[in-house]
DOGU-776275 format. One line per field, with one value per residue (C-alpha): residue in three letters; chain; y, x, z; residue number from 1. Coordinates in nm, 3 decimals, always signed. Each point is the difference from the previous one (the first is absolute). Layout:
<nodes>
res = ALA/...
chain = A/...
y = Y/...
x = X/...
z = Z/...
n = NUM/...
</nodes>
This chain:
<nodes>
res = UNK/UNK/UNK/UNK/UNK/UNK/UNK/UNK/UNK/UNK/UNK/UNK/UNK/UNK/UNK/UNK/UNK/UNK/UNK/UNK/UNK/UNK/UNK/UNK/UNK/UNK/UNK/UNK/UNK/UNK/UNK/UNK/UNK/UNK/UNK/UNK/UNK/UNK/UNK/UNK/UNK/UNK/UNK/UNK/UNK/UNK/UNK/UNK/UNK/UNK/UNK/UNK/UNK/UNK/UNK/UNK/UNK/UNK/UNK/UNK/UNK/UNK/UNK/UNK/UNK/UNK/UNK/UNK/UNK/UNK/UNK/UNK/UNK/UNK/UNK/UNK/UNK/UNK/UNK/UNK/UNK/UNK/UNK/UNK/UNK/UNK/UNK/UNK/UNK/UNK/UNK/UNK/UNK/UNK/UNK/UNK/UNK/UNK/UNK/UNK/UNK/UNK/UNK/UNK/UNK/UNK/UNK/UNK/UNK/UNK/UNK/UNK/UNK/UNK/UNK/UNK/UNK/UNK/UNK/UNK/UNK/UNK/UNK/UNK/UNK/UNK/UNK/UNK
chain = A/A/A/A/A/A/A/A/A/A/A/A/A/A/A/A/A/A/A/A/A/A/A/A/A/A/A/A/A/A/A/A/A/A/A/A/A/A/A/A/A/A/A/A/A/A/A/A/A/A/A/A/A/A/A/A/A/A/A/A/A/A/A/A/A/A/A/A/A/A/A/A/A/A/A/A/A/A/A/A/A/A/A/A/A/A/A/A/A/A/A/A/A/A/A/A/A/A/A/A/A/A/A/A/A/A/A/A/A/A/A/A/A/A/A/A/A/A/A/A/A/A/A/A/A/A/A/A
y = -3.824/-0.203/-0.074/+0.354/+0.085/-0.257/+0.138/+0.315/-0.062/-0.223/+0.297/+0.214/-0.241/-0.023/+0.408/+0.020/-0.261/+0.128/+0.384/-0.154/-0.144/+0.333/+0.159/-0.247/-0.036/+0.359/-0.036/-0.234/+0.164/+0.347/-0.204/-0.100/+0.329/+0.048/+0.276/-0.119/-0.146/+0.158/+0.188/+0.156/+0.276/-0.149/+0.306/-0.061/+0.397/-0.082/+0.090/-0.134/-0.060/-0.270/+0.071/-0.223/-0.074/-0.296/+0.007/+0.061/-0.270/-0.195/+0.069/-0.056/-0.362/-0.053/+0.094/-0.208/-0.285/+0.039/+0.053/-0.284/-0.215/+0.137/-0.058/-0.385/-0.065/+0.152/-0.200/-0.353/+0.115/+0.051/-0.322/-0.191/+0.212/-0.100/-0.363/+0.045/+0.176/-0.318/-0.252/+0.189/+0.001/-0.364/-0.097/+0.203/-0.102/-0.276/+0.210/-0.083/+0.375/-0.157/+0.203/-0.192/+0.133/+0.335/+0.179/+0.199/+0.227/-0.014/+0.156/-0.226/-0.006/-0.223/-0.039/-0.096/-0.257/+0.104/+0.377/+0.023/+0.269/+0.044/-0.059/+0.256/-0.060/-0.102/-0.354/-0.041/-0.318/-0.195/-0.263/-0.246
x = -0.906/+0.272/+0.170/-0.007/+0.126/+0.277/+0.043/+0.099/+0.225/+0.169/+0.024/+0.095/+0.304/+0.069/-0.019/+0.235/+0.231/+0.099/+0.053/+0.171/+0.248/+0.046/+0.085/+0.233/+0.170/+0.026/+0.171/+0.189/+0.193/+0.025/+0.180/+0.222/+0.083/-0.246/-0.245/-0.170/-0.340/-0.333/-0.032/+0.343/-0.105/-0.387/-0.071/+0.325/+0.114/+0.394/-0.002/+0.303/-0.173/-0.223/-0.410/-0.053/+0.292/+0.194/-0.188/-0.332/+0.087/+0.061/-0.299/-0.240/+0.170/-0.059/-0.360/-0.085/+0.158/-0.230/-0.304/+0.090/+0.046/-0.318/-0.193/+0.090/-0.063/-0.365/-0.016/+0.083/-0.200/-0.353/+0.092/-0.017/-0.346/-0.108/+0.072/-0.180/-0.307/-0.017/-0.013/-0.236/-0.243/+0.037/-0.035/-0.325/-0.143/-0.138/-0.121/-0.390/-0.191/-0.381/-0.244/-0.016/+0.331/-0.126/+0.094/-0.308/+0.074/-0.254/-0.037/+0.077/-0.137/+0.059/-0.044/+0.278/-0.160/+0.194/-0.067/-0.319/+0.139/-0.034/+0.280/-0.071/+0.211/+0.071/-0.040/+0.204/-0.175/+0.177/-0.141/+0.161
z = -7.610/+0.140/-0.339/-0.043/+0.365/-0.119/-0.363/+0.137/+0.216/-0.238/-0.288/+0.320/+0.001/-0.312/-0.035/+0.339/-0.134/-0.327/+0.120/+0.286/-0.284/-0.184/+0.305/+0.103/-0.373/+0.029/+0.331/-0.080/-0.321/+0.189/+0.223/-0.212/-0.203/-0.282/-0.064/-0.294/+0.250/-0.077/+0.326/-0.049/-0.250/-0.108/-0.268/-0.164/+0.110/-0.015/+0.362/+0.234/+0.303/+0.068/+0.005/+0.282/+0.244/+0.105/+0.372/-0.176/-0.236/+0.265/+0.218/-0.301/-0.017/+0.324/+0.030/-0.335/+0.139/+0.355/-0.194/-0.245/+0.317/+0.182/-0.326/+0.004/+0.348/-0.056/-0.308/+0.202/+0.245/-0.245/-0.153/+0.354/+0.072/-0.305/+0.123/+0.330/-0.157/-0.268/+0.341/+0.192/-0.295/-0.044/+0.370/+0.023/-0.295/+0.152/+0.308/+0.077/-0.083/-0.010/+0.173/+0.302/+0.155/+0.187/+0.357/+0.155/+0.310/+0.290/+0.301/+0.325/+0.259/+0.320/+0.376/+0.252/+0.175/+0.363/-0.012/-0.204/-0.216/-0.356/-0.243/-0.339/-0.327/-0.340/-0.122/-0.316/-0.219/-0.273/-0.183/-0.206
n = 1/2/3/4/5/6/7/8/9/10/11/12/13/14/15/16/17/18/19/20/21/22/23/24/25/26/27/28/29/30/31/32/33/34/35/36/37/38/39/40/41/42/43/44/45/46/47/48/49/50/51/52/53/54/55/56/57/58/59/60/61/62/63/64/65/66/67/68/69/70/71/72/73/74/75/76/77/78/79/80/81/82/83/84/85/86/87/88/89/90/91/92/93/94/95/96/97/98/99/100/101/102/103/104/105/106/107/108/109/110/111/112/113/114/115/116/117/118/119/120/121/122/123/124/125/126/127/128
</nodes>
C-alpha cells in the first residue's frame, strides 16, 4: 500500500511536471511573438486569436507548477513514512505477545481506616 501511496504521487509528478512544461514552453514563445504553440489554434481552424489566452496560459503554468511542487513534497513525505513504518515494525518485532501478558478490571473496594467509610471503584490489573 505504501509503494503504491508513493507510486502515485510520483506519476502525479511526473504528470504535473511535464504539462507544467507545455504550458510554460507555450508561455514562453507567446511571449516572445510566435503563434505557432498548440494551444494557440489546437484544431488547426486558421483562426487569429489565440484558443486559450496569455493570462490563462499563464495561470495554467502556475497551477501545474503548485501541484507539481505539492506532488513532491507528498512524495518525500510517503517516502519518510515509509521509513518510520519500516522502524516501528522492526523495534516491535521483538515485543513479548505470549499469553501471559493480560489486564483484568475488578471492582475495588476499600475502607478508610479514620472514617470507616467505604471506598467503591475500578481496579485496573496488568500483568507482565
Amino acid at each position: 500500500m505504501v509503494y503504491g501511496a508513493i507510486g502515485a504521487a510520483v506519476y502525479g509528478y511526473t504528470w504535473n511536471n511535464n504539462q507544467y512544461q507545455r504550458a510554460r514552453t507555450a508561455f514562453k514563445r507567446r511571449l516572445a511573438g510566435f503563434t505557432d504553440d498548440e494551444f494557440y489554434d489546437p484544431n488547426n481552424t486558421g483562426s487569429t486569436t489565440p484558443a486559450i489566452s496569455d493570462d490563462a496560459l499563464q495561470s495554467e503554468q502556475e497551477r501545474y507548477q503548485q501541484d507539481r511542487d505539492l506532488l513532491l513534497l507528498v512524495s518525500i513525505a510517503m517516502y519518510a513514512l515509509n521509513i518510520v513504518d519500516a522502524n516501528v515494525d522492526a523495534h516491535l518485532k521483538q515485543f513479548n505477545v505470549d499469553d501471559d501478558l493480560s489486564f483484568d478490571m475488578e471492582p475495588f473496594l476499600d475502607l478508610d481506616p479514620v472514617t470507616n467509610n467505604p471506598s467503591y471503584g475500578m481496579a485496573l490489573i496488568i500483568k507482565f
